[in-house]
N, C-alpha and C positions, 0 to 999 in steps of 0.2 A: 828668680825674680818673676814675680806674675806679672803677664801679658800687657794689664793696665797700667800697671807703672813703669814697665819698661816703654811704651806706651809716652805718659809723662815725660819719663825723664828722656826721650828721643825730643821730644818739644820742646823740652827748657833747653837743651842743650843745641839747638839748632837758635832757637831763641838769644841764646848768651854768644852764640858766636856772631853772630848780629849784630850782638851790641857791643861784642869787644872789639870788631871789625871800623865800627861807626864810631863809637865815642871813646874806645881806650888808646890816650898816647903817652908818650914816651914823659916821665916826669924825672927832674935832676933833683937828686936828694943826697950830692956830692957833700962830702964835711957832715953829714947827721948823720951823728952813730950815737947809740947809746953811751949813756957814763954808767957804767957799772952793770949790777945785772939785774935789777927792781926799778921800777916805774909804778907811782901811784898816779890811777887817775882818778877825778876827782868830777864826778859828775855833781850836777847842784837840785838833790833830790835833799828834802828836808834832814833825813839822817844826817848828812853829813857836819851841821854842825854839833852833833855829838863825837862825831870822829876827830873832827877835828880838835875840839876839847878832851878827851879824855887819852889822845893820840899825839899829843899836840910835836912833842920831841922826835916822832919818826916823820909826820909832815917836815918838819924843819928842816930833818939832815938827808932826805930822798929827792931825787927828780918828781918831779910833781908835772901831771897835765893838766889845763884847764882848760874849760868848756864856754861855749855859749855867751850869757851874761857876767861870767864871773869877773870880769875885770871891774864891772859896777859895783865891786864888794871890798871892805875894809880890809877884810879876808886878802884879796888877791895882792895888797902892795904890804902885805904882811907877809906873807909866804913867798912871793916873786917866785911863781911857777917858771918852770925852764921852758914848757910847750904849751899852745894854746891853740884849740883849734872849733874852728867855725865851720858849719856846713850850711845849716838853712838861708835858704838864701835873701829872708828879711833881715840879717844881720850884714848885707852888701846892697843895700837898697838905702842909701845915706839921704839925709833931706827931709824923708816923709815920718819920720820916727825918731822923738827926742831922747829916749832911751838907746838904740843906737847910736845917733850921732855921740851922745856922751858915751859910749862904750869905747869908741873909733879914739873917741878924747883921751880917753885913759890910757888906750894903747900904745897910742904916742909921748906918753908919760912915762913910759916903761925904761928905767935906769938900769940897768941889769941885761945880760943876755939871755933872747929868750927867742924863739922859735916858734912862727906864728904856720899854721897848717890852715890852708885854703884851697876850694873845690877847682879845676882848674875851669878856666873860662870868667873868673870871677875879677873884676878889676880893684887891685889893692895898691894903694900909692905907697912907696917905698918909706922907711921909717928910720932914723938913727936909734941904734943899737937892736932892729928887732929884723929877723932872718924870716924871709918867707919864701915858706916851698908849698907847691901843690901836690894835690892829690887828683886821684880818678874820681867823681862820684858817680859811679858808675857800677848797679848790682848786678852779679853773675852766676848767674842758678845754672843747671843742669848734670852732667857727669862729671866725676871728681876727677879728673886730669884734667878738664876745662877751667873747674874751679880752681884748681889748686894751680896753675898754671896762671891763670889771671891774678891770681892772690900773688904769687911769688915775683911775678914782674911790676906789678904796683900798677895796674891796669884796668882793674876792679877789685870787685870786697862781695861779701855776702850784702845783701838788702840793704839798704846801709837807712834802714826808717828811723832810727833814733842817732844823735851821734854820739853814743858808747860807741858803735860800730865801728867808725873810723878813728875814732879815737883809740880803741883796742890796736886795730890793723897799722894804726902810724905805729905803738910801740913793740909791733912786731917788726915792721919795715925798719928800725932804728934798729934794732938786734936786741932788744930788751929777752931776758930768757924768763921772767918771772916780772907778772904783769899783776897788779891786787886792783881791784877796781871796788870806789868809796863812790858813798853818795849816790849809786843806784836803785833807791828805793823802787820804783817802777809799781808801785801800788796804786797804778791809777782806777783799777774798776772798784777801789774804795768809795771812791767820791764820785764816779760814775750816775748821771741822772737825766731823767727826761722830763720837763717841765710843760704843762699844763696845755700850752703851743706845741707841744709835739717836736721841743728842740731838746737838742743834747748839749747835755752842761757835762763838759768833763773838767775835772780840777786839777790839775798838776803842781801840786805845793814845791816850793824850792826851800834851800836854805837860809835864804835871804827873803825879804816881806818884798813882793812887786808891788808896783804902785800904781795906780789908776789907771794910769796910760795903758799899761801891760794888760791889765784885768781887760778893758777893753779891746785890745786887739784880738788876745787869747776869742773873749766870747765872737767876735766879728770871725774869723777862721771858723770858729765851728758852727756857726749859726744857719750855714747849708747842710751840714755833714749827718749821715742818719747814722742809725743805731749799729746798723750792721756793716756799712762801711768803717765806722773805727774802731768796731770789733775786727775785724778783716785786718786794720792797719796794727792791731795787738798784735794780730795773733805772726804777723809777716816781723814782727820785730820779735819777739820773742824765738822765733824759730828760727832768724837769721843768726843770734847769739850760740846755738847748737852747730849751725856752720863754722863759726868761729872757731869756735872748742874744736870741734875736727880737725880742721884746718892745724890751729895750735900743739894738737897733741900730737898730728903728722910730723911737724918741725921741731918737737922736742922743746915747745914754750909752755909754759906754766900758766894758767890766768886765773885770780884767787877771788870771790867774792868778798869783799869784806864789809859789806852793807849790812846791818841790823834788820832785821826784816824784809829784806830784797825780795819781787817776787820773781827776779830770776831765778833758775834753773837747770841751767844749761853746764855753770861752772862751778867747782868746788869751794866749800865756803871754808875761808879763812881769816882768822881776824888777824888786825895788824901787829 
């Protein structure tokens, strides 16, 4: 190992212990085990409603994870995903955002058993019939016994800049041994732009059409953010998904891309 990375990685790893010291604790995830040994998750990148159409009978009869917005979708009370998991923290910020509030709506709408994953620290009021556990959100770089140490006790995760991340690492943590992840398109420097004002317009298309509200927020977020800064926040998500992979092939887990055009990388592309 040359001098400068060994170098590095003495930093991340003085760094990660830091942080696993300060922010990782002890989480109960007593009764979540995997059912079976396939887990689709289901990120809400525009592929996915081709997936879901031309796949429609293995959505049906799998454990399904769902992200983000997706409970605002016809989709989610169609499928009645078994896990659902939120990490940014505008989707725990109730009152100021009528797209969340009605997400929060729907949740408690939920007939069926399901299993809601939340960052710990985050206040979530208990719900009939929906199970909630937390997680660490908390990223831990440096030497692979750190990491993989942090990973194994559910303490932290690689980067955790998009939530595929923890969305991946809950169905490690559940014992899934073969993980396919849909709906990851991640083709955002398609639509990548810098407009006239010297702003960045980045477009993150879903599967579902947002509605004005959202369009507005989306732009209000980026409307500080430069060019090189959400290049920086690519390039830290995309390299945190090759942690994964590590991590996963250490354990003898599987994790399949089965997105259409994904521009991850990291994991072996497989369709469903």
């Amino acid at each position: 190992m040359k001098i400068g990375k060994m170098i590095k990685t003495a930093g991340s790893t003085i760094k990660g212990l830091a942080k696993l010291v300060l922010l990782g604790r002890k989480v109960d995830w007593y009764g979540v085990d995997a059912e079976g040994d396939t887990l689709i998750v289901m990120g809400n990148g525009p592929s996915l409603a081709d997936s879901l159409r031309e796949n429609a009978d293995v959505f049906e009869r799998m454990p399904l994870l769902a992200v983000n917005f997706a409970a605002n979708t016809d989709e989610f009370f169609a499928l009645r995903p078994r896990y659902y998991l939120m990490a940014d923290p505008v989707f725990f910020n109730c009152g100021t955002n009528d797209n969340v509030d009605l997400l929060w709506k729907n949740i408690e709408r939920v007939n069926w058993r399901m299993t809601l994953f939340v960052p710990n620290g985050q206040v979530v009021k208990p719900m009939n019939g929906v199970e909630i556990r937390r997680f660490n959100f908390v990223g831990i770089e440096g030497a692979g016994w750190l990491r993989h140490f942090a990973y194994a006790h559910k303490l932290g995760m690689p980067r955790p800049r998009n939530v595929l991340i923890p969305s991946i690492m809950a169905g490690i943590w559940m014992g899934y041994k073969n993980i396919y992840i849909t709906g990851a398109d991640h083709s955002w420097t398609k639509t990548l732009d810098v407009n006239e004002h010297n702003e960045v317009v980045s477009v993150q298309p879903h599967f579902y059409c947002d509605n004005d509200a959202e369009h507005k927020r989306v732009a209000s977020v980026y409307k500080n953010i430069r060019l090189h800064e959400l290049l920086l926040s690519f390039h830290i998500a995309f390299k945190a998904y090759f942690d994964v992979e590590e991590y996963a092939r250490h354990i003898g887990v599987n994790i399949y891309n089965a997105t259409p055009g994904s521009f991850i990388d990291a994991f072996e592309r497989r369709s469903l």
